[in-house]
C-alpha positions as CSV (number, residue, x, y, z in Angstrom):
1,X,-23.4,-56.3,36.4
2,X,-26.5,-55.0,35.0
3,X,-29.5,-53.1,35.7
4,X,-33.0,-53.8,34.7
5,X,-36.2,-52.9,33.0
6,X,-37.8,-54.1,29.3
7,X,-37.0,-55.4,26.5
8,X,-37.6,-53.9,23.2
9,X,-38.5,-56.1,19.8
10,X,-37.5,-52.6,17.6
11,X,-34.7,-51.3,19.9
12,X,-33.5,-50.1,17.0
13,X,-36.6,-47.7,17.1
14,X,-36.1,-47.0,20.6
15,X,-40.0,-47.8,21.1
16,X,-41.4,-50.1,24.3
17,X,-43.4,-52.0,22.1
18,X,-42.6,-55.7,23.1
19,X,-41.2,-57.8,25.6
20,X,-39.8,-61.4,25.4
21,X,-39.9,-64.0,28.4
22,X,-36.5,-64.8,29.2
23,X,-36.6,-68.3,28.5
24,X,-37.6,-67.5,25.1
25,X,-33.8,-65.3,24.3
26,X,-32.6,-69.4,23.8
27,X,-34.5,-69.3,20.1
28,X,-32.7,-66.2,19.4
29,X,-29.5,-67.9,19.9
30,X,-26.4,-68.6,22.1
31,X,-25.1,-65.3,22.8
32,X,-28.5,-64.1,23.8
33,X,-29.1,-66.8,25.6
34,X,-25.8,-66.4,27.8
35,X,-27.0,-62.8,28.5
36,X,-30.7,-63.8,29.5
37,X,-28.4,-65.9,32.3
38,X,-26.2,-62.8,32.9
39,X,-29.7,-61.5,33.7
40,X,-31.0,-64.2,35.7
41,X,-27.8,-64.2,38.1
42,X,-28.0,-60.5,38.7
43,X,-31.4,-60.6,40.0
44,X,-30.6,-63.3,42.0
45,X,-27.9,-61.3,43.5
46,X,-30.4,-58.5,44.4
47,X,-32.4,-60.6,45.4
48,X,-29.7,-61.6,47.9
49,X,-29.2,-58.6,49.9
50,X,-32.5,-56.8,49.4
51,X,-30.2,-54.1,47.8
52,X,-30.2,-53.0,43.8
53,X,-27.2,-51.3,44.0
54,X,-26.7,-50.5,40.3
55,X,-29.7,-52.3,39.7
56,X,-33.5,-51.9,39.1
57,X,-36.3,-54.1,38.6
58,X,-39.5,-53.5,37.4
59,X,-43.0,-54.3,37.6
60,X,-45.2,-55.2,35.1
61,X,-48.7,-53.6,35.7
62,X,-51.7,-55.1,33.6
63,X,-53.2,-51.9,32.8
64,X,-55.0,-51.2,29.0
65,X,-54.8,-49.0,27.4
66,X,-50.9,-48.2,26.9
67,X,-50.9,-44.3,27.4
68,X,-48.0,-41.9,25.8
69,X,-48.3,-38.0,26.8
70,X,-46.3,-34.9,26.8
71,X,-44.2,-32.2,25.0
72,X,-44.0,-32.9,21.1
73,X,-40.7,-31.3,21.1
74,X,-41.4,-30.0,17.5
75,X,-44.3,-27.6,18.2
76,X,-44.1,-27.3,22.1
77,X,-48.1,-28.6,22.7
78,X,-48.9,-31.1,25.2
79,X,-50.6,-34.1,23.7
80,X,-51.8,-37.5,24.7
81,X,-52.0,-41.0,22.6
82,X,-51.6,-44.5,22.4
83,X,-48.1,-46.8,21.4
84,X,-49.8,-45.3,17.8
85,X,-48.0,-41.9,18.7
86,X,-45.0,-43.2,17.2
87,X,-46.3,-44.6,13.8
88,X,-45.2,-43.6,10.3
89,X,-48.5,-41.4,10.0
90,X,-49.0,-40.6,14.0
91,X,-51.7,-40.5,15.8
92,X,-51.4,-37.1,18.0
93,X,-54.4,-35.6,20.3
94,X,-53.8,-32.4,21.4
95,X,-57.6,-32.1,21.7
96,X,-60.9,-33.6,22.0
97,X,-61.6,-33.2,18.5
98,X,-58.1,-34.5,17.8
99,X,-59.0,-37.6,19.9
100,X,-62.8,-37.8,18.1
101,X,-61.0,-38.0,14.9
102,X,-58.1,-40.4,15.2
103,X,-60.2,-42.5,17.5
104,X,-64.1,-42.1,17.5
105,X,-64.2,-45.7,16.5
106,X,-63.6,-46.8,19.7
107,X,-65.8,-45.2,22.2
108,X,-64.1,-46.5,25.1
109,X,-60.7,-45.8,24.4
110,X,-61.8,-42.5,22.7
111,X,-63.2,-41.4,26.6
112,X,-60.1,-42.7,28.6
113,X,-57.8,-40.3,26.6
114,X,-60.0,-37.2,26.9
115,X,-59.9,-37.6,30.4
116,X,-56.3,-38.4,29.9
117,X,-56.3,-35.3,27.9
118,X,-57.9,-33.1,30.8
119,X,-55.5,-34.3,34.1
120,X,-52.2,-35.6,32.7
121,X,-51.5,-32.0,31.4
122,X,-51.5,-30.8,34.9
123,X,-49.1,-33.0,36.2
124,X,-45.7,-30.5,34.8
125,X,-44.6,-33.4,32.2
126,X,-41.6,-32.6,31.2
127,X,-40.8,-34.6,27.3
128,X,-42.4,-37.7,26.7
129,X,-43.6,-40.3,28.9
130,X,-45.5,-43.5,28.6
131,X,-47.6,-45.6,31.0
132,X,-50.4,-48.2,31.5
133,X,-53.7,-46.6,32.3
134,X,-54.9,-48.3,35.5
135,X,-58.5,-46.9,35.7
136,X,-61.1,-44.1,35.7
137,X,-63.6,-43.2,38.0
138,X,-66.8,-45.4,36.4
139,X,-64.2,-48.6,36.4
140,X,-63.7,-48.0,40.4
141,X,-65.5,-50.1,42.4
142,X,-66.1,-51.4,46.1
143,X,-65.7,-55.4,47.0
144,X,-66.0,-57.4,50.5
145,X,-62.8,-59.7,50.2
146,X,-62.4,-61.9,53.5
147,X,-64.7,-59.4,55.3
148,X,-62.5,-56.3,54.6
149,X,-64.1,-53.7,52.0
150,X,-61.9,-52.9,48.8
151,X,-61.4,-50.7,46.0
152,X,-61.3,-52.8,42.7
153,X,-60.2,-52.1,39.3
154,X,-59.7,-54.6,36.4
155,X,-57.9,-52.7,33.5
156,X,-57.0,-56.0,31.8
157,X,-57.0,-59.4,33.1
158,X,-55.8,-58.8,36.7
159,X,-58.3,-57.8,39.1
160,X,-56.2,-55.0,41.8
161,X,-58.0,-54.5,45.1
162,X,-57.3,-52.1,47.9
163,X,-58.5,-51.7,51.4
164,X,-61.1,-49.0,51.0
165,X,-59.8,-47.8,54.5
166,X,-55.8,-47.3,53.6
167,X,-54.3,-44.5,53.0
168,X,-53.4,-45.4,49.3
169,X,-57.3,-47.0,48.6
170,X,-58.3,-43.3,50.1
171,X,-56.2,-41.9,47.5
172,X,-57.3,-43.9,44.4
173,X,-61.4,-43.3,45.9
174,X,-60.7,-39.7,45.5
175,X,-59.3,-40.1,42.3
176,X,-60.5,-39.5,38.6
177,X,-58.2,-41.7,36.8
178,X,-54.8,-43.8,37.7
179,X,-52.1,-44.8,36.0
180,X,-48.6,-46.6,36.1
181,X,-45.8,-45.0,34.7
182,X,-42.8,-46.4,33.0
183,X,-40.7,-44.7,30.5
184,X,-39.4,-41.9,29.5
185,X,-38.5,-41.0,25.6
186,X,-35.9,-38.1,24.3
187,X,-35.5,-36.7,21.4
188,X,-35.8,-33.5,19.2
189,X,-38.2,-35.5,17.2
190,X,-41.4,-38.3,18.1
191,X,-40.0,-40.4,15.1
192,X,-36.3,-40.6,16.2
193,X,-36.8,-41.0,20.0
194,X,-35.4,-43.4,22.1
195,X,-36.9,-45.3,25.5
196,X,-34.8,-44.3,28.5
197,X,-36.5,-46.8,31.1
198,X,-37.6,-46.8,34.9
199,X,-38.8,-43.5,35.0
200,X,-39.4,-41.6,38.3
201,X,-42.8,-40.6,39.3
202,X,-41.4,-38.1,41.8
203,X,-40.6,-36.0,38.8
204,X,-44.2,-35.2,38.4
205,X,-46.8,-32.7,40.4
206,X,-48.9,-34.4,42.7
207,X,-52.5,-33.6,42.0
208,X,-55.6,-35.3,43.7
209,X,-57.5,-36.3,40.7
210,X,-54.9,-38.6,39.6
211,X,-53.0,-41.6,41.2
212,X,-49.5,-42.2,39.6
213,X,-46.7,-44.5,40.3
214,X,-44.3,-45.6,39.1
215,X,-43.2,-49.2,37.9
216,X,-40.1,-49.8,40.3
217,X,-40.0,-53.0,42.1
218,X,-41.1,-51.5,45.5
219,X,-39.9,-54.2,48.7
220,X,-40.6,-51.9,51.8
221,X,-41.2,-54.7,53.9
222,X,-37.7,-56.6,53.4
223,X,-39.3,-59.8,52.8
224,X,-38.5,-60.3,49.5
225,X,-35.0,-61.8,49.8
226,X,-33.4,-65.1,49.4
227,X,-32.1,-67.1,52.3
228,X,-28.4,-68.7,52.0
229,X,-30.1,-72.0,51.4
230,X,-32.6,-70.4,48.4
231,X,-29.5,-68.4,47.2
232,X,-27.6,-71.6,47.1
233,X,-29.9,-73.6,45.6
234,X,-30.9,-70.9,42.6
235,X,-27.0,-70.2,42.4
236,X,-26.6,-74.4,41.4
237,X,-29.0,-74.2,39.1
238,X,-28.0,-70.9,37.2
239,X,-24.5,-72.8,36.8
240,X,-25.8,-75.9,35.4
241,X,-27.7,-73.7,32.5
242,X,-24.3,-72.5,31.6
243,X,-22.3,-75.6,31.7
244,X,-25.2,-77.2,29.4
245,X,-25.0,-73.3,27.0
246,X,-21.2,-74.1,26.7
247,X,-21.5,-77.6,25.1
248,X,-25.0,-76.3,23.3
249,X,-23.4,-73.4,21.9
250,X,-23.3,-74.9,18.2
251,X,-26.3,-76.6,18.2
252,X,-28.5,-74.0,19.6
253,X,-27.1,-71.5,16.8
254,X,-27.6,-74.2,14.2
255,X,-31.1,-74.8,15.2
256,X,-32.1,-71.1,15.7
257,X,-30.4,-70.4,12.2
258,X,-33.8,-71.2,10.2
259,X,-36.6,-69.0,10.7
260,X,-39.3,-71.3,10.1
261,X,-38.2,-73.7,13.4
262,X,-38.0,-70.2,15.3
263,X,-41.6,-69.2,14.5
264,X,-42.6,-73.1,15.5
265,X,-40.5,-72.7,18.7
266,X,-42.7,-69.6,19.5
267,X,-45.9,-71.5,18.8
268,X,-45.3,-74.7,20.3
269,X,-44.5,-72.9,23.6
270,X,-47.6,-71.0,23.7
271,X,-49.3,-74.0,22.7
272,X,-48.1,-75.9,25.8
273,X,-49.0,-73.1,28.2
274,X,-52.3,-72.9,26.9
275,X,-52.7,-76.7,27.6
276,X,-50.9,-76.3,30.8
277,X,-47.3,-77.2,30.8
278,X,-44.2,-75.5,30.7
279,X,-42.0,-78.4,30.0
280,X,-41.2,-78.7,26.7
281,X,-39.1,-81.7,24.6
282,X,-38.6,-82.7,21.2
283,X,-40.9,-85.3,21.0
284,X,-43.8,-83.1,22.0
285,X,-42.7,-80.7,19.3
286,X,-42.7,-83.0,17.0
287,X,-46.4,-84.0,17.6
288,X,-47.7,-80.5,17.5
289,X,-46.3,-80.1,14.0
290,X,-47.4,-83.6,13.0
291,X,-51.3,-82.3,14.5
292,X,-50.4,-79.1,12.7
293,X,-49.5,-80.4,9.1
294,X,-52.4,-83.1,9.2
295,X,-55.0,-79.8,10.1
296,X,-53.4,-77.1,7.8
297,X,-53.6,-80.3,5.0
298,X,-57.1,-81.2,5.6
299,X,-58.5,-77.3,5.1
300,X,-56.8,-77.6,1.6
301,X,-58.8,-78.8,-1.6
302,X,-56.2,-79.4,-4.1
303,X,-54.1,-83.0,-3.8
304,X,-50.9,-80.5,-5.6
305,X,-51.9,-77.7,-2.7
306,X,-52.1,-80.6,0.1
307,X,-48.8,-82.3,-0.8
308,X,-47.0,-79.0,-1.2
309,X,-47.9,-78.2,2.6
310,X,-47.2,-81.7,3.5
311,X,-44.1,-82.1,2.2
312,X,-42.9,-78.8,3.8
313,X,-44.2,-80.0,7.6
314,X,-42.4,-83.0,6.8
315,X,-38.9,-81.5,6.0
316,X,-39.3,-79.6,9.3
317,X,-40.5,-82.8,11.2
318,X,-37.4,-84.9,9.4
319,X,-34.4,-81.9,10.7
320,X,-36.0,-82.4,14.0
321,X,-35.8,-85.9,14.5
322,X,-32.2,-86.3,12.7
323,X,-31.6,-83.5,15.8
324,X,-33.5,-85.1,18.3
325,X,-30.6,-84.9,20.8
326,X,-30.0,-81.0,20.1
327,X,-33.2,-80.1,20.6
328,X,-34.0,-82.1,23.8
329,X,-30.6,-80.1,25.1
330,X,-32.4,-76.7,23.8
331,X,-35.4,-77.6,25.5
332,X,-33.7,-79.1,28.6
333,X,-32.0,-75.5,29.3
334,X,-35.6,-73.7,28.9
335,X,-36.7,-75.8,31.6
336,X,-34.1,-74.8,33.7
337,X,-34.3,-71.5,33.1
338,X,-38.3,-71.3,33.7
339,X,-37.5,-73.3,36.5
340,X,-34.7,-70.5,37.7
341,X,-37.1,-67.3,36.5
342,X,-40.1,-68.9,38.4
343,X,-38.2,-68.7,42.3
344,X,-37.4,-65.2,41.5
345,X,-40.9,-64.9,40.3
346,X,-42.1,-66.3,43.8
347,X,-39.5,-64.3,46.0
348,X,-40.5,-60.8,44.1
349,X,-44.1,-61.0,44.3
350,X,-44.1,-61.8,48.6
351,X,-43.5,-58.0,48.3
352,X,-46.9,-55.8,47.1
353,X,-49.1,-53.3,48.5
354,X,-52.3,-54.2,46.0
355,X,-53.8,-57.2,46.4
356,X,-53.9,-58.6,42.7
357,X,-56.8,-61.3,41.6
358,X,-57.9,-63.4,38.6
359,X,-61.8,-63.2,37.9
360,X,-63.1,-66.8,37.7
361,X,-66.7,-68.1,37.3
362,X,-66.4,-69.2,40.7
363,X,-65.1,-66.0,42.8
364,X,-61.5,-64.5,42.8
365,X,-58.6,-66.3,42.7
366,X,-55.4,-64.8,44.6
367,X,-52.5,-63.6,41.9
368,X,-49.1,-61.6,41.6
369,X,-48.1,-59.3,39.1
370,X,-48.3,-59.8,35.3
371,X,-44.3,-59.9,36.0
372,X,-41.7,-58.6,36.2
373,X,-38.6,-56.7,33.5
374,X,-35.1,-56.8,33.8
375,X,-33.1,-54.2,31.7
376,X,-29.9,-53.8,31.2
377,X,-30.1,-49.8,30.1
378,X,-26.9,-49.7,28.5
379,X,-27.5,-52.0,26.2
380,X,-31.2,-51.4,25.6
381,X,-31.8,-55.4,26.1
382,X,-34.2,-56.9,28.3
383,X,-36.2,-59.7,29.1
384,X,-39.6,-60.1,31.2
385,X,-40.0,-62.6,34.3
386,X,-43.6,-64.0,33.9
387,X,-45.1,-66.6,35.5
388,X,-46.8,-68.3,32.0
389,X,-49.0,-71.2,34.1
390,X,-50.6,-68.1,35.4
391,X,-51.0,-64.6,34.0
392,X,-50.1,-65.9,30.4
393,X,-52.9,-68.5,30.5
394,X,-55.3,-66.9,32.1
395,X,-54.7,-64.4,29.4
396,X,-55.0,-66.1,26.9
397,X,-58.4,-67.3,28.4
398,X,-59.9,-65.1,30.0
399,X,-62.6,-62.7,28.6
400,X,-60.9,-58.9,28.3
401,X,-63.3,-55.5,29.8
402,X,-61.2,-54.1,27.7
403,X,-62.1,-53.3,24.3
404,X,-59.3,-52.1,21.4
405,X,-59.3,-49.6,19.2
């Protein structure tokens, strides 16, 4: 069985730069698709016993900006950065000046990493680690929710609030800046190193002007387990996604074969959750390419320019409807497997010890997690359990605090 954590677009880089929703391994093909499944049974099984075992899972913090610090193992010096540590030309502050230079054009971001700068080095980092940066002190602030005073933060799109009175909302009052940390890289050089996942925060020195933890799924209170009847249930539908992925197996590979339906796929299915829906079938991809031709068309001035685009939606829109069968099956698995990822979803996030909130016009809106990861760290592959009718549409939607650079 496997153990968890994230998923890596450029795992042959080694970096933690993207994750994909395990759903979504179904456009990159039959094989990945039967080990997204391997992955969904395996939490399900540790989610059985309230033991990992062999196995991990991790949280998904919403925190902005992502923060990499350490050792450059090439000169010895303790810098800190952003994921833009590990371009071709990187992007390494080993002071304030460094950090004024590389990124003065963003005030925000260029203030977060000085203070970065100042209190990660004294927390005995040992190589390279990377985290998401949870707050500093001016983003700290105190809220009355259901008559009990909180600490609040709101890095992202995820309000977290803590009772001002706990020991941990004592903790992060006290402290200057808070983060969440996640993985580990090794390597005799930043270019060449790899992501070793589910790093340990009890590796680091505890120091009272930062809060650190790390991302590890975290059930104390023993609630967050499946009863025989939920395990039964979740077990029937895990085997029905793999009796339909053993008749699919050549369609699926034939459909996921052209590049251009893949990059549709995508779209369409962040289309639908922006509109609300999770529940995808071919004629409803279909429409959303015959809406997207007749737009893309229309912005076109040419008649040779317009019938060039036209005839190329159409080609697409033709293969699908010769395939309709195939790609209702496609679609009928990603249902099932949303529909499998979203009871682990609700059994994981019954276990938390910050209260986690979406900002409305309105007043706050109770929320879990941005997710959840599942690794399997041999391998290097992985796959993120996100509830997308809630923290993916609300972030798509929501105004950001946050401001890039």
């Amino acid at each position: 069985m496997k153990s968890f954590n994230t998923f890596l677009n450029e795992a042959k880089a080694g970096k933690n730069l993207h994750l994909t929703h395990v759903e979504d391994s179904l456009f990159d093909g039959h094989a990945q698709a039967t080990d997204a499944v391997n992955f969904l049974r395996a939490v399900s099984d540790m989610l059985k016993s309230n033991s990992s075992g062999s196995h991990s899972v991790t949280t998904k913090w919403d925190g902005a900006p992502a923060i990499t610090c350490g050792i450059n193992p090439e000169n010895g010096k303790f810098f800190v950065g952003t994921k833009s540590v590990f371009n071709v030309s990187p992007k390494l502050n080993y002071t304030n000046k460094d950090i004024d230079r590389n990124h003065g054009h963003a005030p925000v971001l260029a203030s977060k990493l000085k203070l970065a700068l100042k209190y990660f080095s004294n927390l005995g980092i040992k190589g390279v680690i990377q985290g998401d940066l949870m707050f500093t002190a001016e983003d700290k602030k105190t809220s009355m929710i259901d008559g009990v005073n909180h600490i609040t933060f709101k890095p992202n799109t995820i309000l977290y609030a803590v009772p001002a009175d706990s020991k941990l909302g004592k903790t992060i009052a006290n402290a200057k800046i808070g983060v969440v940390w996640h993985t580990e890289y090794k390597g005799k050089k930043l270019e060449n190193m790899r992501a070793s996942f589910g790093f340990k925060a009890n590796k680091l020195r505890s120091n009272r002007d930062v809060w650190f933890d790390d991302a590890t799924f975290k059930d104390e209170s023993g609630i967050a387990t499946f009863s025989k009847s939920e395990y039964e249930t979740i077990t029937k539908i895990i085997q029905a996604i793999e009796k339909d992925l053993s008749r699919a197996k050549k369609s699926i590979d034939g459909i996921v074969s052209d590049s251009k339906i893949v990059a549709e796929l995508n779209i369409f299915m962040n289309s639908l959750v922006r509109e609300g829906s999770v529940y995808p079938t071919a004629n409803a991809f279909i429409q959303f390419l015959s809406d997207k031709r007749d737009t893309q068309v229309e912005k076109l001035k040419s008649e040779a320019g317009k019938e060039r685009k036209r005839q190329a939606f159409n080609d697409l829109i033709d293969d699908i409807s010769k395939n309709r069968t195939s790609y209702d099956l496609l679609f009928d698995i990603h249902i099932l497997m949303t529909k499998c990822k979203i009871m682990l979803i609700n059994k994981l996030k019954q276990a938390k010890s910050i209260g986690h909130f979406l900002q409305k016009p309105d007043g706050l809106e109770v929320t879990s997690a941005e997710g959840w990861v599942a690794v399997d760290n041999a391998s290097g592959t992985a796959y993120k359990l996100v509830d997308r009718l809630s923290f993916s549409r609300a972030n798509f939607s929501l105004a950001k605090d946050w401001v890039k650079g």
